[in-house]
C-alpha positions, 0 to 999 in steps of 0.5 A: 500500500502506498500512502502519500503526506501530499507535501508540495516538493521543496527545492533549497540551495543546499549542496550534499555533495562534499567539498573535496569531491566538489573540487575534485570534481572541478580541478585536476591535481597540478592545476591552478585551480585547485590552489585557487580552492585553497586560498578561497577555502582558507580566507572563508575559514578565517572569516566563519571563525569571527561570526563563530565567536560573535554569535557564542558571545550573544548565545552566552547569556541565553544558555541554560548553562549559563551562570547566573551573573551572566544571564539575560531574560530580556526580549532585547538580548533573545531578538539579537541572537535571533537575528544573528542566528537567521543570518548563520542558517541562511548562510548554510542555507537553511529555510524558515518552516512552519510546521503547520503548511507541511504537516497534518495530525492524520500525516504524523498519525500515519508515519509514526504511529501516534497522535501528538499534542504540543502543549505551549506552556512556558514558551515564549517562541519557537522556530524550525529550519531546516534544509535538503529536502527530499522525496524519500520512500519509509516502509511501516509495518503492523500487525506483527510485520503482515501488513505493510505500508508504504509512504511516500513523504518529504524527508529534511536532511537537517533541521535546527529548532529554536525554542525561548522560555518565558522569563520569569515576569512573563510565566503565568501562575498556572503555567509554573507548575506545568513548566516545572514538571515538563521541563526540569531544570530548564530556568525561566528566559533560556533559549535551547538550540536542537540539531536533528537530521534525517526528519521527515517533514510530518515528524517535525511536531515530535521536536516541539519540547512539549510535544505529549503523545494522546491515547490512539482511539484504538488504544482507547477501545481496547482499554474501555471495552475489556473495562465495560465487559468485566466491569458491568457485573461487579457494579451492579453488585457494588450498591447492594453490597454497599447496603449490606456494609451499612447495615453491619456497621450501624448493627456494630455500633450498635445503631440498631437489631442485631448481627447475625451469622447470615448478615456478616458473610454478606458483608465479607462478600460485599468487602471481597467484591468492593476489593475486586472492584479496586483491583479492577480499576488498578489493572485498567490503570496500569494498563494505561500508565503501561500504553502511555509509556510504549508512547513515550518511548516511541516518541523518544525513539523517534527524535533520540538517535537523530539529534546531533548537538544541543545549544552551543553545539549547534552553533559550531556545526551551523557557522562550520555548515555555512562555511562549507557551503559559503565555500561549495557555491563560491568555487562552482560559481567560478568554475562555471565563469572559466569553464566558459569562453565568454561572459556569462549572466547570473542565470546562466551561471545558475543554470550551469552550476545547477546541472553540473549538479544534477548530472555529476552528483544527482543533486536537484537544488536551487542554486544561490547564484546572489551568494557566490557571486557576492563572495567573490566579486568582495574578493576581486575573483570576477569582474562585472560589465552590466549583467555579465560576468567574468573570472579571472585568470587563476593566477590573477585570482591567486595574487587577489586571494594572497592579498587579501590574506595578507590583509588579514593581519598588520603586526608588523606595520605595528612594531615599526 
C-alpha cells in the first residue's frame, strides 16, 4: 500500500555533495585551480571563525548553562541572537518552516504511529529550519510485520529548532507548575538550540519540547471495552453490597437489631467484591500508565538517535555548515565563469552550476547564484560589465586571494 503526506516538493540551495569531491570534481591535481580552492577555502575559514565567536558571545547569556551573573531574560538580548542566528542558517542555507503548511495530525498519525499534542506552556517562541529536502520512500509495518505500508513523504536532511522560555515576569501562575514538571531544570528566559537530521517533514511536531503523545482511539477501545465487559457485573453488585456494609456497621455500633451469622458473610462478600472492584480499576490503570509509556518511548525513539548537538553545539556545526557551503557555491560559481569562453549572466551561471549538479552528483537544488557571486566579486575573483560576468585568470585570482590574506593581519606595520 502506498500512502502519500501530499507535501508540495521543496527545492533549497543546499549542496550534499562534499567539498573535496566538489573540487575534485572541478580541478585536476597540478592545476591552478585547485590552489585557487585553497586560498578561497582558507580566507572563508578565517572569516566563519569571527561570526563563530560573535554569535557564542550573544548565545552566552541565553544558555541554560549559563551562570547566573551572566544571564539575560530580556526580549532585547533573545531578538539579537535571533537575528544573528537567521543570518548563520541562511548562510548554510537553511529555510524558515512552519510546521503547520507541511504537516497534518492524520500525516504524523500515519508515519509514526501516534497522535501528538504540543502543549505551549512556558514558551515564549519557537522556530524550525531546516534544509535538503527530499522525496524519500519509509516502509511501516503492523500487525506483527503482515501488513505493510508504504509512504511516500518529504524527508529534511537537517533541521535546527529554536525554542525561548518565558522569563520569569512573563510565566503565568498556572503555567509554573506545568513548566516545572515538563521541563526540569530548564530556568525561566533560556533559549535551547536542537540539531536533528534525517526528519521527515510530518515528524517535525515530535521536536516541539512539549510535544505529549494522546491515547490512539484504538488504544482507547481496547482499554474501555475489556473495562465495560468485566466491569458491568461487579457494579451492579457494588450498591447492594454497599447496603449490606451499612447495615453491619450501624448493627456494630450498635445503631440498631442485631448481627447475625447470615448478615456478616454478606458483608465479607460485599468487602471481597468492593476489593475486586479496586483491583479492577488498578489493572485498567496500569494498563494505561503501561500504553502511555510504549508512547513515550516511541516518541523518544523517534527524535533520540537523530539529534546531533544541543545549544552551543549547534552553533559550531551551523557557522562550520555555512562555511562549507559559503565555500561549495563560491568555487562552482567560478568554475562555471572559466569553464566558459565568454561572459556569462547570473542565470546562466545558475543554470550551469545547477546541472553540473544534477548530472555529476544527482543533486536537484536551487542554486544561490546572489551568494557566490557576492563572495567573490568582495574578493576581486570576477569582474562585472552590466549583467555579465567574468573570472579571472587563476593566477590573477591567486595574487587577489594572497592579498587579501595578507590583509588579514598588520603586526608588523605595528612594531615599526
Amino acid at each position: 500500500m502506498s500512502e502519500g503526506t501530499d507535501q508540495a516538493k521543496r527545492r533549497d540551495g543546499f549542496i550534499a555533495a562534499r567539498e573535496h569531491e566538489l573540487i575534485g570534481a572541478i580541478a585536476e591535481p597540478g592545476d591552478p585551480m585547485a590552489d585557487v580552492c585553497a586560498m578561497l577555502d582558507a580566507l572563508l575559514h578565517h572569516e566563519a571563525h569571527a561570526r563563530l565567536e560573535a554569535l557564542k558571545a550573544l548565545y552566552d547569556p541565553l544558555d541554560p548553562d549559563a551562570p547566573e551573573l551572566r544571564r539575560d531574560q530580556s526580549l532585547a538580548a533573545l531578538d539579537a541572537f535571533e537575528t544573528a542566528l537567521s543570518e548563520a542558517l541562511a548562510r548554510a542555507n537553511f529555510e524558515e518552516m512552519d510546521p503547520s503548511d507541511v504537516q497534518t495530525q492524520d500525516a504524523t498519525r500515519l508515519l509514526t504511529g501516534l497522535s501528538i499534542r504540543p502543549n505551549a506552556s512556558g514558551i515564549r517562541r519557537i522556530r524550525y529550519f531546516a534544509r535538503g529536502a527530499h522525496e524519500q520512500e519509509i516502509v511501516r509495518t503492523s500487525w506483527f510485520g503482515l501488513i505493510k505500508r508504504r509512504i511516500q513523504t518529504q524527508v529534511l536532511r537537517d533541521v535546527v529548532v529554536l525554542v525561548s522560555f518565558q522569563g520569569e515576569d512573563e510565566i503565568r501562575r498556572r503555567d509554573r507548575r506545568r513548566l516545572a514538571r515538563m521541563r526540569r531544570g530548564m530556568r525561566p528566559g533560556a533559549t535551547l538550540l536542537k540539531h536533528f537530521r534525517g526528519i521527515a517533514a510530518p515528524e517535525l511536531v515530535t521536536l516541539h519540547p512539549g510535544a505529549k503523545p494522546a491515547m490512539l482511539p484504538l488504544d482507547q477501545f481496547w482499554l474501555v471495552a475489556p473495562a465495560i465487559v468485566a466491569g458491568a457485573p461487579v457494579m451492579l453488585n457494588l450498591l447492594p453490597a454497599i447496603g449490606v456494609i451499612a447495615a453491619v456497621l450501624a448493627a456494630y455500633f450498635g445503631a440498631h437489631g442485631v448481627i447475625e451469622d447470615s448478615d456478616l458473610k454478606r458483608a465479607l462478600a460485599a468487602i471481597s467484591g468492593l476489593v475486586a472492584v479496586g483491583a479492577f480499576v488498578m489493572r485498567q490503570r496500569l494498563k494505561f500508565e503501561a500504553q502511555s509509556l510504549r508512547y513515550q518511548k516511541q516518541l523518544a525513539d523517534t527524535i533520540y538517535f537523530r539529534n546531533l548537538a544541543n545549544n552551543a553545539g549547534v552553533i559550531d556545526l551551523l557557522v562550520g555548515a555555512g562555511e562549507d557551503q559559503d565555500a561549495k557555491e563560491a568555487l562552482l560559481a567560478y568554475w562555471a565563469l572559466r569553464r566558459s569562453e565568454r561572459p556569462l549572466s547570473k542565470a546562466e551561471i545558475d543554470r550551469t552550476a545547477e546541472a553540473f549538479l544534477r548530472e555529476r552528483f544527482k543533486l536537484e537544488i536551487n542554486f544561490e547564484i546572489h551568494d557566490a557571486l557576492g563572495k567573490l566579486e568582495r574578493l576581486g575573483l570576477v569582474t562585472r560589465d552590466g549583467d555579465a560576468y567574468q573570472a579571472a585568470a587563476p593566477a590573477d585570482a591567486l595574487a587577489a586571494l594572497d592579498a587579501a590574506w595578507d590583509g588579514l593581519f598588520h603586526f608588523s606595520m605595528r612594531r615599526g
